[in-house]
C-alpha positions as CSV (number, residue, x, y, z in Angstrom):
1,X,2.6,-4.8,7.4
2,X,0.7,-2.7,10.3
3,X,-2.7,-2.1,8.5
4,X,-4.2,1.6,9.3
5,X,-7.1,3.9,8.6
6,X,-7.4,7.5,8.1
7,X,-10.1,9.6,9.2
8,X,-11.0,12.8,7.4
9,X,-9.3,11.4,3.9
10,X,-11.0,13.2,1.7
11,X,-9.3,16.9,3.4
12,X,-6.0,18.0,2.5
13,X,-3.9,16.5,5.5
14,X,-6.2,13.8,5.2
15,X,-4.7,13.2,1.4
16,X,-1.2,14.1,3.2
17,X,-1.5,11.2,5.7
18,X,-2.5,8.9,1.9
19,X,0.2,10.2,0.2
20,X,3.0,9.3,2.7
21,X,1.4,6.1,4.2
22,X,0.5,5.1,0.4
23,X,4.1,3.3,-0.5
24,X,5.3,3.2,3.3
25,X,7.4,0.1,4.0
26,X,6.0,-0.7,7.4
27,X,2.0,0.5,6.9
28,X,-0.8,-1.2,4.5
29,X,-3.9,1.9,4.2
30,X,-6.9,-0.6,4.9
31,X,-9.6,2.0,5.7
32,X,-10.4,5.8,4.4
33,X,-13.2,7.2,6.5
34,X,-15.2,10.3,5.7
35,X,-18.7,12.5,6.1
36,X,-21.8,10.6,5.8
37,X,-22.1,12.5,2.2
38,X,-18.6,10.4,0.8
39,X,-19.8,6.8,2.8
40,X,-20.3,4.4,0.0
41,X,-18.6,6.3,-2.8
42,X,-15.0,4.7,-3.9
43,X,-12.4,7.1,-2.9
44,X,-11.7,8.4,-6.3
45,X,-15.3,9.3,-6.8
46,X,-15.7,10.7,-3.2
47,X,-12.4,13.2,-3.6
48,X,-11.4,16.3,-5.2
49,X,-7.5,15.6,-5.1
50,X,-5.2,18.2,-3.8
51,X,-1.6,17.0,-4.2
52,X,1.1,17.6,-5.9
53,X,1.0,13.9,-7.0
54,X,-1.0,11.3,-8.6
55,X,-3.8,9.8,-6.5
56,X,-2.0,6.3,-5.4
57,X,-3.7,3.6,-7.0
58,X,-3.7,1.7,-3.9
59,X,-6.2,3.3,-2.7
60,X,-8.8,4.6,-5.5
61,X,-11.4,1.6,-5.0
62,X,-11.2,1.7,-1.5
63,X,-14.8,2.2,-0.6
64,X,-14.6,5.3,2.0
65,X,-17.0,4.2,4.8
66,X,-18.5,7.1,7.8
67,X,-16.5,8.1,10.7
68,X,-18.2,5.4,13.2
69,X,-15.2,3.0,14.8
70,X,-18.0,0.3,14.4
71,X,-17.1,0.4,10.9
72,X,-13.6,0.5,10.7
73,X,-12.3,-3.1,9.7
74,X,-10.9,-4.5,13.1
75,X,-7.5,-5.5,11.5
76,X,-6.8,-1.4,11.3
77,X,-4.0,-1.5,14.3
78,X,-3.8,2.6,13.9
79,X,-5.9,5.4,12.8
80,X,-4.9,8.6,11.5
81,X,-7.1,11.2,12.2
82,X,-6.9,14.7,10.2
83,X,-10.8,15.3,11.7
84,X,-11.7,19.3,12.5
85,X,-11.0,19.6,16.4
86,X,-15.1,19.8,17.1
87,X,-15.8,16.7,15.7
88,X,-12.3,14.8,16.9
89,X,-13.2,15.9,20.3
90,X,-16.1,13.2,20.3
91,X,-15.0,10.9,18.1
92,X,-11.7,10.6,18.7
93,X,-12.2,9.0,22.3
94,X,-14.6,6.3,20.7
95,X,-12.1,5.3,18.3
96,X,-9.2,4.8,21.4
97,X,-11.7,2.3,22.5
98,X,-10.3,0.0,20.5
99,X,-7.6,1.5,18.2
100,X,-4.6,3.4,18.6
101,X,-5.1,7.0,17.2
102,X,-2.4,9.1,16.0
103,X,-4.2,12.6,15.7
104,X,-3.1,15.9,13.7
105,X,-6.3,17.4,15.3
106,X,-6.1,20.0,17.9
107,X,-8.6,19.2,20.3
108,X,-6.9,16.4,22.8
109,X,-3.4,17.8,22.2
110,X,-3.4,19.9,26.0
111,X,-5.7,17.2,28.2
112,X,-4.3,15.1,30.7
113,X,-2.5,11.6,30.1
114,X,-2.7,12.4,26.3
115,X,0.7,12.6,24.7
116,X,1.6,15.4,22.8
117,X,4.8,14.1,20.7
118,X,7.8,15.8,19.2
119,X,9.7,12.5,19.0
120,X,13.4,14.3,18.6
121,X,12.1,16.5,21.7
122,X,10.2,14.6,24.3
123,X,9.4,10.8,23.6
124,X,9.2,10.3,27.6
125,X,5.8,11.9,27.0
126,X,5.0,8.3,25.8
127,X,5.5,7.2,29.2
128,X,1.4,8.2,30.1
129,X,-0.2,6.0,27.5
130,X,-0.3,3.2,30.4
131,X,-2.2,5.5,32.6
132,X,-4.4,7.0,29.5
133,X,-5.9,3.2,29.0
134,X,-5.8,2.4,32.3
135,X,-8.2,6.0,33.3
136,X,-10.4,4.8,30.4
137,X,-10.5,1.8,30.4
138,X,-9.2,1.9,26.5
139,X,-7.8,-1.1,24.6
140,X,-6.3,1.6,22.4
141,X,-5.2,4.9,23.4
142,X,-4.3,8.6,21.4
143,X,-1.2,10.1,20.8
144,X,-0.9,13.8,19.5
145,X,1.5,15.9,17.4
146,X,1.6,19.4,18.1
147,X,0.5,22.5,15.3
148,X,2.7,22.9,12.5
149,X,4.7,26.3,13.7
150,X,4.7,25.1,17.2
151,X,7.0,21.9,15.6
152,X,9.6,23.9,14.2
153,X,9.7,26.5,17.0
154,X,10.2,23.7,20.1
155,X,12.8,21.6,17.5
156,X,14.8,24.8,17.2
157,X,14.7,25.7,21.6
158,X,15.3,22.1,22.2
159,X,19.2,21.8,22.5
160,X,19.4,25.5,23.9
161,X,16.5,25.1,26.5
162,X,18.6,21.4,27.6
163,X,21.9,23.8,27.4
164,X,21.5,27.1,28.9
165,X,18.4,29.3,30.6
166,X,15.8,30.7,28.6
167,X,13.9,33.4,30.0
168,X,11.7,35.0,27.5
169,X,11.1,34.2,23.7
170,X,9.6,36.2,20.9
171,X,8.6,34.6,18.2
172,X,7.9,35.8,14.5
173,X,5.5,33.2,11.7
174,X,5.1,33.4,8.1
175,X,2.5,30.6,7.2
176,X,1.7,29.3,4.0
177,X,-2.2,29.3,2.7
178,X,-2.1,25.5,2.8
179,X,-2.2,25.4,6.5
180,X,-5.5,27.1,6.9
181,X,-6.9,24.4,4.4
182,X,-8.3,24.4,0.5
183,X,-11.1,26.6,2.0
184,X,-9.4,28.7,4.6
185,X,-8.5,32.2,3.0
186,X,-10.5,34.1,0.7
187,X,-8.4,35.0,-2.8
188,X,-8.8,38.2,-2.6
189,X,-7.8,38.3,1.5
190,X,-4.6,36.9,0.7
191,X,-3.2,38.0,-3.0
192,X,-0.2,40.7,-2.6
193,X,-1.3,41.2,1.2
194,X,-0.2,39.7,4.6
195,X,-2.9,38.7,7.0
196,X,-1.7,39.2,10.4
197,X,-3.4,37.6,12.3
198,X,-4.6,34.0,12.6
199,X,-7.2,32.8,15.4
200,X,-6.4,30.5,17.6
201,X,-2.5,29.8,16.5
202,X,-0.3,32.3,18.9
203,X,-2.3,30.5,21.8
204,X,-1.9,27.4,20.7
205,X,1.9,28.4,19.9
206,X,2.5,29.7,23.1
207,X,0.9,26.5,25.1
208,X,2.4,24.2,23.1
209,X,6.2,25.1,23.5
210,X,5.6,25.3,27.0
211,X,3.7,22.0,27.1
212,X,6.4,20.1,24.9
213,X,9.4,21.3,26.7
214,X,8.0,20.2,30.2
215,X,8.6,17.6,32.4
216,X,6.0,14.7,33.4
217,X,5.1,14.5,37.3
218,X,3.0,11.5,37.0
219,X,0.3,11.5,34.1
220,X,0.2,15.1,33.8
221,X,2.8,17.8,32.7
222,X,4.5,20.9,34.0
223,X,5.4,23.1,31.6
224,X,8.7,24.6,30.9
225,X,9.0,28.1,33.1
226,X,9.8,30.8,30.9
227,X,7.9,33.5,29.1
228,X,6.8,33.1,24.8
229,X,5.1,35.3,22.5
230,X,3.9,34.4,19.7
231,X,2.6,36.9,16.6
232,X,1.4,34.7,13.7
233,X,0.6,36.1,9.6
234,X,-1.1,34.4,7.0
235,X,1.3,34.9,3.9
236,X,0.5,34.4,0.0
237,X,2.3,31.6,-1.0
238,X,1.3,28.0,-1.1
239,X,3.3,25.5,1.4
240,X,5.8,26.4,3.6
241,X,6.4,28.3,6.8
242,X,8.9,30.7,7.7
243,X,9.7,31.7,11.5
């Protein structure tokens, strides 16, 4: 069993990454990591639970420790980090010190020698993990998935981009409340409306695609050569997107 750590557990994708690594075959959650205001706390004192499911019993007396890599227990072989991109942007790097890091955050997905992985779309992306420890000197290095409409979207133009010429792409999202987090849209914003517009997601949309369906010269990517825009709403039901 590969033991692992999550940072951010007490969040919602943080309680994602628990709930699918909790009774995985292959994984063992050794570590929960948190704000300084959840340290010391067990994790079923520390948490407000979100899911659709039980809180796994696995990990309920796991005491949740601060987001410092000198506290994670050094059997943790990978961390899953579910941070805010402000804060992953610092800690993040500290953590690929020494661990691998398998982030859902935003902020390292577009730097260079930094995977960012669609593994049915571009697992040769992989390929500048060697040159990401050997630039900083990392024992451990960070891998990246991309945002959650972006996924869909570059599964979908995968086959046709491989198959025929794309030149221009217009692209349509209905996202679910959970996406912007527990906090993330006032009641009253979102009940029998549409929001249409959500910060930050049609850039990172747009980049993304490009990004994923590129080709490696080196450590660093070129992105695929065609034209995507990208219009994004904030919808009122719970989980699921629509594009």
């Amino acid at each position: 069993m590969v033991k692992v750590g999550v940072l951010g557990a007490t969040g919602m994708v943080g309680q994602r990454f628990i709930q699918l690594l909790a009774d995985h075959p292959d994984f063992e959650i050794a570590a929960l990591a948190a704000s300084g205001r959840s340290a010391g706390k067990k994790y079923e004192d520390a948490t407000t639970w979100y899911m659709n499911s039980e809180m796994p019993e696995s990990v309920r007396d796991i005491t949740v420790i601060e987001t410092d890599p000198a506290q994670m227990d050094k059997d943790v072989e990978i961390v899953f980090s579910s941070l805010p991109a402000d804060f992953a942007a610092k800690v993040e790097p500290e953590f690929a010190k020494d661990f691998v890091v398998a982030s859902n955050a935003s902020a390292m997905r577009m730097k260079k020698d930094i995977p960012l992985v669609i593994p049915e779309v571009n697992p040769q992306f992989l390929d500048m993990i060697e040159a990401q420890q050997k630039n900083n000197n990392w024992d451990g290095f960070i891998v990246t998935n991309p945002n959650c409409s972006t996924i869909a979207l570059t599964l979908t133009l995968k086959p046709i981009y491989d198959n025929f010429n794309i030149n221009r792409i217009y692209v349509s999202t209905m996202q679910a409340v959970s996406g912007a987090g527990y906090n993330g849209v006032p009641s009253m914003a979102i009940l029998d409306n549409l929001v249409p517009y959500i910060g930050g997601e049609e850039e990172k949309m747009e980049s993304e695609t490009l990004h994923l369906l590129g080709s490696l010269d080196g450590d660093e990517v070129v992105p695929a050569n065609f034209s995507l825009s990208a219009s994004c709403h904030r919808v009122p039901v719970i989980d699921g997107h629509t594009e």
